[in-house]
Structures are given as C-alpha cells and as structure tokens.
Backbone as numpy.savetxt, mean C-alpha at the origin, in Angstrom:
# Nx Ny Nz CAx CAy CAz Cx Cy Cz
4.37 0.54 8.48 4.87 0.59 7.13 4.85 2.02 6.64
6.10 2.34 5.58 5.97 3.64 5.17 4.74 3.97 4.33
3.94 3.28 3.98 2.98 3.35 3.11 1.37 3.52 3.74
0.43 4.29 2.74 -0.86 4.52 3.49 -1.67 4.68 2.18
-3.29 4.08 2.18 -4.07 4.28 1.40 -4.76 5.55 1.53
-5.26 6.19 0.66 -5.64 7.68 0.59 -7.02 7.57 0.80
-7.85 8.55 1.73 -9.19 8.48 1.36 -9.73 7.91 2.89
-10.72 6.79 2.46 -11.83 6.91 3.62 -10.66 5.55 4.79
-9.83 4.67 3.72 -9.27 3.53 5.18 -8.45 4.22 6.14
-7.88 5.91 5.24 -6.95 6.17 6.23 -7.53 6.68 7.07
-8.17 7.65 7.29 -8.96 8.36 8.39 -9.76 7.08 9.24
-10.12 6.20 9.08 -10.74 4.86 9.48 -9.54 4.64 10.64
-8.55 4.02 9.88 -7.34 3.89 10.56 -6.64 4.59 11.63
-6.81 6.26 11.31 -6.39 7.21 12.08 -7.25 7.00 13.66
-8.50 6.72 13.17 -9.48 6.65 14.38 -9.14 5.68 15.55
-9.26 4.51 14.60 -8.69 3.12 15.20 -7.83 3.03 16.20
-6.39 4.10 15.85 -5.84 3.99 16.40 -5.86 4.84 17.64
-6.23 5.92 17.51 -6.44 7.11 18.37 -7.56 6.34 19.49
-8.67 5.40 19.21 -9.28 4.40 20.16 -8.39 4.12 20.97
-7.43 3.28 20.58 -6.53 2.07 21.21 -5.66 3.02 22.36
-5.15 4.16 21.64 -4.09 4.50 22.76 -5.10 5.41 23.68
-5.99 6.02 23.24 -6.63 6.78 24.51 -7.19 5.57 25.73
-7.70 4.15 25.06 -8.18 3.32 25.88 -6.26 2.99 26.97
-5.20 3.33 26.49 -4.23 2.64 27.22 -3.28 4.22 27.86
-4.50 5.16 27.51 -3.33 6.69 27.98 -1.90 6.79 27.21
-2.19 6.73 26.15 -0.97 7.24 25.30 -1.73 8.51 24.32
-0.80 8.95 24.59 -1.01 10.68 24.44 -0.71 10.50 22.60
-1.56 11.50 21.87 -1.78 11.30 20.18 -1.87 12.88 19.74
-0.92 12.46 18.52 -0.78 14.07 18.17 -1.01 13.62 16.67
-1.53 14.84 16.19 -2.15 14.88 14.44 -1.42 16.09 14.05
-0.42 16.64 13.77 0.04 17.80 13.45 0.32 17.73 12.02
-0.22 18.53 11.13 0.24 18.77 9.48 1.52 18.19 9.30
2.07 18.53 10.37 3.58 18.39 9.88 4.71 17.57 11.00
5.88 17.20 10.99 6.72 16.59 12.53 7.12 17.84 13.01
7.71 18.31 12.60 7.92 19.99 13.08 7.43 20.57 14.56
6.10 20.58 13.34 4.93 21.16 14.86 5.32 20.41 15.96
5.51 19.15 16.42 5.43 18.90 17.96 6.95 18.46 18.12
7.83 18.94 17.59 9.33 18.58 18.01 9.17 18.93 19.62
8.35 20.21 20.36 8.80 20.35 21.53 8.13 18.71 22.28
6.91 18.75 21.70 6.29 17.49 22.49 7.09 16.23 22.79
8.00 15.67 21.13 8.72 14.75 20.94 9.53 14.80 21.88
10.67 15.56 22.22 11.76 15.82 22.83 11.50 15.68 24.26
10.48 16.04 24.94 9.91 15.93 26.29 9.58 14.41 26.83
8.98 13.70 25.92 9.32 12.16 25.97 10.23 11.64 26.26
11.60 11.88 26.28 12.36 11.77 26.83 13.08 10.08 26.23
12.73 10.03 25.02 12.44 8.44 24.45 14.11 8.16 23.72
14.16 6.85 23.72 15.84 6.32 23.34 15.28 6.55 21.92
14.29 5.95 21.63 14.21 5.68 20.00 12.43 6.00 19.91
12.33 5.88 18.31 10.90 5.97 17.61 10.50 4.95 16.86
9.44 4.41 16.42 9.30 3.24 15.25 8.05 4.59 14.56
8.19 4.24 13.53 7.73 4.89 11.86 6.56 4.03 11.55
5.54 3.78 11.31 4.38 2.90 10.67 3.48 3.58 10.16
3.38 3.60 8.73 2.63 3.75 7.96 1.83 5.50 7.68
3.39 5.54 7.47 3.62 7.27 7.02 4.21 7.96 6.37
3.81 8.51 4.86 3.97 8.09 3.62 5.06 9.83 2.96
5.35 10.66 4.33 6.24 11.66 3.59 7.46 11.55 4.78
8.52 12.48 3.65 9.92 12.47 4.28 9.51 12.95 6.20
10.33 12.06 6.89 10.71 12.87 8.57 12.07 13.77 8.09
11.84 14.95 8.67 13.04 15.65 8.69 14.21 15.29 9.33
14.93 15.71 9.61 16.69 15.15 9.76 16.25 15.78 11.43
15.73 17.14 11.86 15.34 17.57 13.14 14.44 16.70 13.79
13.93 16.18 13.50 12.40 14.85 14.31 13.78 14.08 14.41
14.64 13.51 13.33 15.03 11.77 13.82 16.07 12.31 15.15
16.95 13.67 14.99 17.69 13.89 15.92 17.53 13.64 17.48
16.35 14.33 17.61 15.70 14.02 18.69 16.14 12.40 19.54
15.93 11.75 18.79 16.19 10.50 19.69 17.62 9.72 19.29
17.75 9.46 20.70 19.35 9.00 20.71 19.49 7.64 19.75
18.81 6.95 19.69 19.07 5.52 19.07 18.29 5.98 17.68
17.79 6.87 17.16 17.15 7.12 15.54 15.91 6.76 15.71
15.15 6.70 14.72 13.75 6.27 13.96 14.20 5.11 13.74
13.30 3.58 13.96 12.82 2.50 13.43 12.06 2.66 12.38
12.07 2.48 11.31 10.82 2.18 9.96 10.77 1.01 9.49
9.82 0.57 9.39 8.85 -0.48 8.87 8.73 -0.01 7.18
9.07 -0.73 6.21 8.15 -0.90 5.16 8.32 -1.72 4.16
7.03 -1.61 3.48 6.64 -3.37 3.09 6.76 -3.61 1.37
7.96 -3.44 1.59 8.84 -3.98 0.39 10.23 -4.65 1.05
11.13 -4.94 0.16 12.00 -5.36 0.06 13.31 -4.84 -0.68
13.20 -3.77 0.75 14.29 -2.57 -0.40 15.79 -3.15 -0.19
16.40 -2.70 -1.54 16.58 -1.30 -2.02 14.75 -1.09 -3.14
14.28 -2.49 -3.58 12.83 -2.28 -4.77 12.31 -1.74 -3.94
11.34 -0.83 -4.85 10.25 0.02 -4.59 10.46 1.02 -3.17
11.21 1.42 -3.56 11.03 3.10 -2.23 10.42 3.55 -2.71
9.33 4.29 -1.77 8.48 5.20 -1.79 7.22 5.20 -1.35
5.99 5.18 -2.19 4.98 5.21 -1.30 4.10 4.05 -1.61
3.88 3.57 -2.60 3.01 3.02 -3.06 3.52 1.46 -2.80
4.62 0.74 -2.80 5.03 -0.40 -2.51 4.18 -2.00 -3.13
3.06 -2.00 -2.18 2.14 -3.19 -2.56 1.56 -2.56 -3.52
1.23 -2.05 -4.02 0.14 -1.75 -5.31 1.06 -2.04 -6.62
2.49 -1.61 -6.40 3.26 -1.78 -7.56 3.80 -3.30 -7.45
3.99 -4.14 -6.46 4.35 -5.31 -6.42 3.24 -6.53 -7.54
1.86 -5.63 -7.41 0.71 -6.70 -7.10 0.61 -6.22 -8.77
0.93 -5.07 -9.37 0.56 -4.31 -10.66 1.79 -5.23 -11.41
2.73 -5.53 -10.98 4.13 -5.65 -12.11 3.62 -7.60 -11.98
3.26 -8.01 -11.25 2.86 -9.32 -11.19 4.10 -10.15 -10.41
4.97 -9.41 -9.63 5.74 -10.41 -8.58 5.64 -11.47 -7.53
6.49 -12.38 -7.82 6.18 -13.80 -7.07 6.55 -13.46 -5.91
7.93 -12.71 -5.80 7.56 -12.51 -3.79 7.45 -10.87 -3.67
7.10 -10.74 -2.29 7.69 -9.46 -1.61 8.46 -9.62 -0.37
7.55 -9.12 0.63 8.41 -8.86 1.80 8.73 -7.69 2.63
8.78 -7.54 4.21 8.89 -6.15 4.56 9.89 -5.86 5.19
10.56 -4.99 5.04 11.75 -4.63 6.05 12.02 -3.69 6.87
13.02 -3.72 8.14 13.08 -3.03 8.94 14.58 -2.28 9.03
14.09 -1.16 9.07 15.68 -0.14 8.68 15.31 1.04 9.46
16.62 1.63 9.44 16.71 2.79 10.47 16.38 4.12 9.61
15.88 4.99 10.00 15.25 5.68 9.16 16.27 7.14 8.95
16.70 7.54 7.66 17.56 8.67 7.32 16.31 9.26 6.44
16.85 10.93 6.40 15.83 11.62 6.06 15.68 11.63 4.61
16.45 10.57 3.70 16.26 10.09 2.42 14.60 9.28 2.29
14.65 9.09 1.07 12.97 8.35 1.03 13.42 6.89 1.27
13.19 6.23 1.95 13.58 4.77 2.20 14.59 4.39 1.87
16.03 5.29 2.11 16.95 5.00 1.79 17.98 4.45 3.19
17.32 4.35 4.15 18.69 4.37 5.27 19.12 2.62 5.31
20.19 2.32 6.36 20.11 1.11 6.33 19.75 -0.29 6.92
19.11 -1.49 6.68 18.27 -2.28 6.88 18.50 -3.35 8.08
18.33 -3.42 8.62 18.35 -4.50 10.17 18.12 -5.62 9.94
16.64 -5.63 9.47 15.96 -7.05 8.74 15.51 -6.92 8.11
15.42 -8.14 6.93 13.93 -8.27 5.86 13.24 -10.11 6.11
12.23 -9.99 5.82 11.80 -11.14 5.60 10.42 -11.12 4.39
10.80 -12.16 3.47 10.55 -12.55 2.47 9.43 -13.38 2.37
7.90 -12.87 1.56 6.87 -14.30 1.34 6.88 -14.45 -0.16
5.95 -15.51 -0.41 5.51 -16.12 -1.69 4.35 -15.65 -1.85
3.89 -14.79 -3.30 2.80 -14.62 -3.49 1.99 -15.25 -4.68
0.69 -15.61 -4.54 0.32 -16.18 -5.93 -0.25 -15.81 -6.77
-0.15 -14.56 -7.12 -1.10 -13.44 -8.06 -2.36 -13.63 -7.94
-3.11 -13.61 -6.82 -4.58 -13.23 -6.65 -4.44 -12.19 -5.57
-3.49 -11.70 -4.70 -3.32 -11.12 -3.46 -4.27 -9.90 -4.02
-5.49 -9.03 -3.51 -5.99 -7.87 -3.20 -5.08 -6.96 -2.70
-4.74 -5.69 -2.63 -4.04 -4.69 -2.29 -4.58 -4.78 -0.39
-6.05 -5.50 -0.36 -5.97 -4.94 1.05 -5.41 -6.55 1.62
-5.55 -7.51 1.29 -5.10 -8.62 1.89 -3.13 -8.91 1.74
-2.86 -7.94 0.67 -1.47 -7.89 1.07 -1.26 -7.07 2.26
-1.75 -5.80 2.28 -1.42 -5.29 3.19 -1.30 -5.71 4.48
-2.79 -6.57 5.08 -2.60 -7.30 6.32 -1.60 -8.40 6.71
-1.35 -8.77 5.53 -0.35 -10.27 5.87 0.99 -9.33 6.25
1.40 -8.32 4.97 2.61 -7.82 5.62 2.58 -6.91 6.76
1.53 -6.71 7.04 1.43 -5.63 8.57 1.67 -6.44 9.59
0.72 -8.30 9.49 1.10 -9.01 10.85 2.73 -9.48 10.61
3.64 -9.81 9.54 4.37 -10.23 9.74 5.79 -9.12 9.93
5.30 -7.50 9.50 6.32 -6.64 9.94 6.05 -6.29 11.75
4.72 -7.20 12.68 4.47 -6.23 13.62 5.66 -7.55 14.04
5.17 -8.90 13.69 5.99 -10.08 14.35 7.87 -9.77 14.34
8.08 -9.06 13.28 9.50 -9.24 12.78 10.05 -7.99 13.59
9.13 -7.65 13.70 9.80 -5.94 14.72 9.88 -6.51 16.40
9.14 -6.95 16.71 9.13 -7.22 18.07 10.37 -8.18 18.62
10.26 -9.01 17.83 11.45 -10.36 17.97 12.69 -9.32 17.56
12.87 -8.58 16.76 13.81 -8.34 16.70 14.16 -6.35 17.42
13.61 -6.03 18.32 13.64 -4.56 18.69 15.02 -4.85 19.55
14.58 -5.52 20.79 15.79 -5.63 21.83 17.33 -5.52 21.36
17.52 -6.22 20.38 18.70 -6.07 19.94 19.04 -5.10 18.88
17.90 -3.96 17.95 18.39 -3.24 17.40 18.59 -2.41 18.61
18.02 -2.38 19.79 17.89 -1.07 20.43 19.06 -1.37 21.36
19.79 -2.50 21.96 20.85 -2.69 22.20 22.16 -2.61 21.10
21.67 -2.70 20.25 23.20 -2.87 18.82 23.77 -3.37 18.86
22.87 -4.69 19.27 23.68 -6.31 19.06 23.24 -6.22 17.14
22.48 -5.79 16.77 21.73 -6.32 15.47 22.27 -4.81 14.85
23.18 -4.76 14.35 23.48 -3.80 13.30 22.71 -3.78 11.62
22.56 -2.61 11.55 21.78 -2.29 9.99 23.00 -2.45 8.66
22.73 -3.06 7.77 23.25 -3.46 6.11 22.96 -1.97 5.33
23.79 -1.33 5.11 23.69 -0.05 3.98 23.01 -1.23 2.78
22.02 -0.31 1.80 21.17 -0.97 0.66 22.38 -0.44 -0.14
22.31 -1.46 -1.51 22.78 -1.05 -2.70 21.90 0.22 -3.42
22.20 1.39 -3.22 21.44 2.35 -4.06 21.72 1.87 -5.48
22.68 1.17 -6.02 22.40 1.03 -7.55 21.65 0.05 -8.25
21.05 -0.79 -6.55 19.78 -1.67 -6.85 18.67 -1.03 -7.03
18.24 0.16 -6.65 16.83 0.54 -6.22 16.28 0.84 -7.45
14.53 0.71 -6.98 13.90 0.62 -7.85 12.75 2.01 -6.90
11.70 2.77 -7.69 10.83 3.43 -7.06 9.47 3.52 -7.61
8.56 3.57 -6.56 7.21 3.65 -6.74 6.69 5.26 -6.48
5.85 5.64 -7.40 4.92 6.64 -7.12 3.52 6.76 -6.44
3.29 8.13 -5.65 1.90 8.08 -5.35 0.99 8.33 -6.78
-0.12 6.87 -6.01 -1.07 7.06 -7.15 -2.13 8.27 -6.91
-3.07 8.44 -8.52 -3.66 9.92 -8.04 -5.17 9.16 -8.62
-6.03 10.09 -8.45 -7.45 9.91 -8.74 -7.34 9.67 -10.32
-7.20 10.13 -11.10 -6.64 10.12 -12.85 -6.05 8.35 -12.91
-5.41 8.19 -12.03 -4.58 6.46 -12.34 -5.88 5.73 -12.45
-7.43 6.03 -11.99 -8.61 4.83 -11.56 -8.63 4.73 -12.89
-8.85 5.42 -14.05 -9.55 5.42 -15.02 -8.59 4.26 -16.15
-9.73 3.04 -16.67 -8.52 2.04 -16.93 -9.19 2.15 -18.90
-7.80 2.38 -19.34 -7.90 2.54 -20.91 -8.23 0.64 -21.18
-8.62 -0.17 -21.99 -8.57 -1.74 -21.84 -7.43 -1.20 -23.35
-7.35 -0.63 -23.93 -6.26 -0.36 -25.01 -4.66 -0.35 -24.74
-4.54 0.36 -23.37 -3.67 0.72 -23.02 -2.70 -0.66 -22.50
-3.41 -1.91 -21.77 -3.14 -2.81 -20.90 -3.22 -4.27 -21.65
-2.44 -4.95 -21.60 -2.61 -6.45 -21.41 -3.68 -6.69 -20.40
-4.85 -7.84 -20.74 -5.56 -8.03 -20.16 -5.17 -8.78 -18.50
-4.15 -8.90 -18.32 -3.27 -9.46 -17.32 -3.23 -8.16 -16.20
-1.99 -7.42 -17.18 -1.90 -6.21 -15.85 -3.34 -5.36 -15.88
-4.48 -5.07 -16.61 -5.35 -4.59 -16.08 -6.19 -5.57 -15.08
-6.26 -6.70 -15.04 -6.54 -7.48 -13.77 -6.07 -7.25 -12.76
-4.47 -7.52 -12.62 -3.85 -6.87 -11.51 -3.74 -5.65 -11.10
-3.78 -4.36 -11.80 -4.47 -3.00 -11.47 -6.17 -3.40 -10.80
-6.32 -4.20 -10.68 -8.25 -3.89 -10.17 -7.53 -4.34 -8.98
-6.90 -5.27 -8.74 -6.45 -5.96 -7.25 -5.92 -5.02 -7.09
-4.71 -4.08 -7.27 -3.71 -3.63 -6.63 -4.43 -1.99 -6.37
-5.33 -1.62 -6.86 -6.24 -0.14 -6.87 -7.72 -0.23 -6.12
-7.60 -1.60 -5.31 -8.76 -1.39 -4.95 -8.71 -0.41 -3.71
-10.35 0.24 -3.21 -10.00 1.22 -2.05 -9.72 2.65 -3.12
-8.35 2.75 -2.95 -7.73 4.00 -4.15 -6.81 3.62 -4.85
-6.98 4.36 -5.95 -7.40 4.98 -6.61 -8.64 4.60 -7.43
-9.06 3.21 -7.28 -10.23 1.95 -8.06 -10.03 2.11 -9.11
-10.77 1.22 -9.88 -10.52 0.69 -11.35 -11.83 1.45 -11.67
-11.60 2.47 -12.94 -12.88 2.79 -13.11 -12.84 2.82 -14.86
-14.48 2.74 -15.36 -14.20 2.40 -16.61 -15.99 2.21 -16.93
-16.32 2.71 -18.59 -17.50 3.31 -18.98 -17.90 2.35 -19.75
-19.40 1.84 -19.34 -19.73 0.51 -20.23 -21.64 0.91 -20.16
-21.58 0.59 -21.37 -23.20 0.87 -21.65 -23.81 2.41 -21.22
-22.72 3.52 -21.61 -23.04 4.62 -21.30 -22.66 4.51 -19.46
-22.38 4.11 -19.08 -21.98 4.02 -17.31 -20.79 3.78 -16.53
-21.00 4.89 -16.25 -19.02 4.79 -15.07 -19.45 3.61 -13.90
-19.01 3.37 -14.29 -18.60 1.93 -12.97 -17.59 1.41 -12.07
-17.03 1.04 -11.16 -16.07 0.81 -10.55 -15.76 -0.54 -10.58
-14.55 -1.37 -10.91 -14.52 -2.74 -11.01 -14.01 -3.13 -10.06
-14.53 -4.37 -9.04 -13.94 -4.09 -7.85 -13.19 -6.21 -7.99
-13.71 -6.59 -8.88 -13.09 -8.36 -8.91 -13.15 -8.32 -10.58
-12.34 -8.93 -11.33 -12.19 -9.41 -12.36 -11.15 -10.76 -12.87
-11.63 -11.14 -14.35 -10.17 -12.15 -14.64 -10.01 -12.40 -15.75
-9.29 -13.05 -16.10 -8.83 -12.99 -17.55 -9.07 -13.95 -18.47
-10.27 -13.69 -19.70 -10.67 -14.66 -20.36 -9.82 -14.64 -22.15
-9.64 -15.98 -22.30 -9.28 -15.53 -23.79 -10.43 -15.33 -25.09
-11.79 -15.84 -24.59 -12.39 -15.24 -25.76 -13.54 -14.49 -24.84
-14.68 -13.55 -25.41 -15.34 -13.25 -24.97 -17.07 -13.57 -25.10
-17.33 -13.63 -23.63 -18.75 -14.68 -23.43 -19.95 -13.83 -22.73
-19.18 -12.46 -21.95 -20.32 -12.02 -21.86 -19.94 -10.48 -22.43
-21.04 -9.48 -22.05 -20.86 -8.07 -22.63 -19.90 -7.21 -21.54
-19.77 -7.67 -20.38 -18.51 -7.23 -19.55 -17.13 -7.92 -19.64
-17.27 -8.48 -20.87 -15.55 -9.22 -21.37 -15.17 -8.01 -21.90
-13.87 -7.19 -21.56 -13.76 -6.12 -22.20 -12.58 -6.07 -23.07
-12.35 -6.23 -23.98 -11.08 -6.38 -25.09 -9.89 -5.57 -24.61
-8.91 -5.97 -24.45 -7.37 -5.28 -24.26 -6.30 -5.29 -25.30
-5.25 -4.63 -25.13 -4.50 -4.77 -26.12 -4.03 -5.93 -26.40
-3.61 -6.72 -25.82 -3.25 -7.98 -26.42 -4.67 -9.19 -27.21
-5.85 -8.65 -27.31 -6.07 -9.47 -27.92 -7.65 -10.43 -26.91
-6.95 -10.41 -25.31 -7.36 -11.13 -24.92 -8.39 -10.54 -23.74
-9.16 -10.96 -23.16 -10.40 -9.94 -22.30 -10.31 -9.87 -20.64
-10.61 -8.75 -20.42 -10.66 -8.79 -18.75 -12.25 -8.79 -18.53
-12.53 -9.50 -17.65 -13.75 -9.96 -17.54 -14.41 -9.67 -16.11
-15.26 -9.04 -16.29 -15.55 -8.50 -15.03 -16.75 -9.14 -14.15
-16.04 -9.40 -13.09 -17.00 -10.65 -11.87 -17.94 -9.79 -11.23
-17.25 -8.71 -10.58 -18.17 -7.90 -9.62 -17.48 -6.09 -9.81
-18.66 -5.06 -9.01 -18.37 -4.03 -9.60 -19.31 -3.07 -8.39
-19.34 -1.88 -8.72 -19.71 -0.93 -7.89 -20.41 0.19 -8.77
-22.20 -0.54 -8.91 -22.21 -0.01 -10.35 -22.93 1.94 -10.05
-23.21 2.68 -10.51 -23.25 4.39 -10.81 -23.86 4.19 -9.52
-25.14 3.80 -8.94 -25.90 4.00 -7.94 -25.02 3.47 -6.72
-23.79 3.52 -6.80 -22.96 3.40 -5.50 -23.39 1.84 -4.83
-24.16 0.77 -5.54 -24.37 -0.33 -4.81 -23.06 -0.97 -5.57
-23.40 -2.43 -4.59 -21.76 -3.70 -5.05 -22.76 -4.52 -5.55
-22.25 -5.29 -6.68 -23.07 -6.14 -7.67 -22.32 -6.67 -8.62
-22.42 -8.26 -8.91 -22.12 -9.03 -9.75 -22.59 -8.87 -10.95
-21.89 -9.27 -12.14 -22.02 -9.06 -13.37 -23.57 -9.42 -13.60
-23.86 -10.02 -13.09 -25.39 -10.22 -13.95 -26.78 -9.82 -13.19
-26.17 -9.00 -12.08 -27.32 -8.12 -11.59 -26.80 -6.91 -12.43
-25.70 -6.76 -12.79 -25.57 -5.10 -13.65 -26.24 -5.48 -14.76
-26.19 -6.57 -15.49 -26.64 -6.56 -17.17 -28.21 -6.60 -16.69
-28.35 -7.29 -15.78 -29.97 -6.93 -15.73 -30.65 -5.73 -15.37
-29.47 -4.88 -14.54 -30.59 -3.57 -14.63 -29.76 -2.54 -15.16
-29.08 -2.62 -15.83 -28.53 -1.58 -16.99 -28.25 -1.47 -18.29
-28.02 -2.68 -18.78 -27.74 -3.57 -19.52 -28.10 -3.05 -21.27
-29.95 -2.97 -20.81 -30.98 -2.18 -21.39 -31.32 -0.46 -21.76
-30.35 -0.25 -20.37 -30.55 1.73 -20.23 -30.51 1.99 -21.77
C-alpha cells in the first residue's frame, strides 16, 4: 500500500521485512531516495515492480526502468483519498466502505490508472491498525490472483476520473492534540481509532497529558473522563496511556491521579 505509519511500526516493519528476504536471499536496499540505486534497479534486469507501502512520489526515472511499469497497491478506493494517509481519513470521516486498489503507478500522487479495486463493509469500530491488516491481506490476495494477467495485458488499467478525486494529508505530531470543543463527540471517537500508533489522541485532564488509546460516545456524563464536545454530547474514555507511559483503564487512572 502507498501508505505508512510514522514512528516506531515503521522501522518495526522495515526490520520485519529485511528478516524475511535475507532468510530467502533477496537483496534490500534503504536508500534516502529511488535515485540512489537506479544503477542497482536496472541490473535486475526485472519486466516490472510492485510499490507497497511507500508514502512519497517514485520519479518518472525509477518507473522507466522497467518495461511493464510499477504495480501499486493502495488502500483506498481511488480516484477518494490519494495520498498518504488513506485509512485514517476513511475511519475519521466515518465511511461505510473502503477498499484497495491496484493501479499502475505514474509519477503523479496516486493518480495513474487502475486494474482492480475491491470493495469491504465497515462498521465504525475498525482501529487504524485492524484496518490496515484486513486491507493488506486482501490487497496481498487481489494482487496475486490478479498479477499474471496485468503482467501479460490480458487485464488492462481504467484511467480514474480526476474530477472524482478526493485527497488526504500527512498527519503531523500537532494533529494528536484533541480540542473536545473543536469535535462532535462522534468524530473525536473516530480520531482515537483512526490516530492510534501516530499521531495518538492526546489531551490534558486533571493537570495530565494523557494519551487516549479506546473511547465512546456517551450522551450524558457519568464519570470525570466523560469529556464534553461541541455538540453537547461526551467522549468517554475506556482506556489510555496515562503520563508514566503505562496502559490503563479509566478507573485505574481516577484512582491514582484522580487526587494529584
């Protein structure tokens, strides 16, 4: 997928993978940039490339390189949401489906054109990291079944409607911090799902920065972590990540901070 979480899953990830191919002798390059190893690329001697989960422009010189283009993966349902952030904005706006698609990659931001998509149902509880896995197993399933024939060109790519598209931004450390003024108690729920990992939900209660890592939405308020929003109605916080860096449910925080 064109998309990547910032911080400690990606380097996690980076590892992961760098395991897998040294255990199978596939040769791994980390270069700042595609640039740097165009000579490496080109020596491969490869028909085509697949793209997963890499969140800036490839230059127009990397895709040249290979005779059949770049494959990309990503987990929207474009022409919505190009760019980087994808699931976080799906899970933030409160959409019933998504979906990931597979398109040939032009040195536009997720603009080239699409091979396949396939479409799920979501039910507004999805976590940012449990979307991610469902659409990772079902873009690895949808790529495989369908490679042979992009790479033969039995399966031709659909140009997107650019006057459909919609775009997402990278989020920054500044997005954690959640105003309850600013939000319907709704979408600040779905910001705790869709920010977990990075950028997190962060927010000052009883003199204390805290991280909210589960919440939900009550209409009146019952305990002292019901936190009032603009509409009226409360986001209510289940569990959290309180100053001393431990994970803890609402009523181990009121019991040992509660008082500070």
């Amino acid at each position: 997928m064109s998309h990547h979480s910032e911080g400690q899953s990606r380097s996690n990830r980076d590892l992961e993978v760098a395991t897998i191919a040294d255990k199978h002798n596939i040769p791994v390059h980390l270069p700042k940039r595609p640039s740097e190893i165009i000579d490496d690329l080109r020596n491969y001697q490869a028909d085509a490339a697949i793209l997963v989960s890499y969140g800036r422009i490839i230059p127009q010189s990397v895709i040249d390189i290979f005779p059949k283009g770049i494959i990309n993966i990503h987990p929207s349902l474009l022409p919505l949401y190009r760019g980087p952030t994808p699931i976080e904005s799906v899970i933030t706006n409160g959409d019933v489906t998504t979906g990931v698609s597979v398109m040939q990659l032009t040195a536009g931001m997720d603009e080239g054109p699409v091979f396949i998509q396939q479409e799920i149902e979501l039910d507004g509880t999805e976590t940012k990291f449990e979307l991610y896995e469902r659409l990772s197993d079902l873009s690895t399933k949808l790529l495989f079944q369908h490679l042979p024939a992009i790479l033969d060109r039995s399966l031709q790519p659909t140009a997107q409607h650019d006057s459909e598209a919609t775009y997402c931004k990278l989020l920054e450390k500044a997005d954690a911090w959640l105003n309850p003024r600013d939000y319907t108690a709704q979408i600040a729920e779905r910001r705790v799902r869709a920010h977990l990992g990075f950028p997190k939900t962060k927010i000052t209660i009883f003199g204390h920065d805290i991280i909210i890592t589960k919440s939900h939405v009550e209409d009146n308020k019952k305990t002292p972590l019901d936190i009032l929003c603009q509409d009226g109605a409360y986001l209510s916080i289940d569990e959290l990540i309180a100053p001393s860096g431990r994970a803890m449910n609402a009523e181990a925080f009121l019991n040992g901070y509660a008082g500070d």
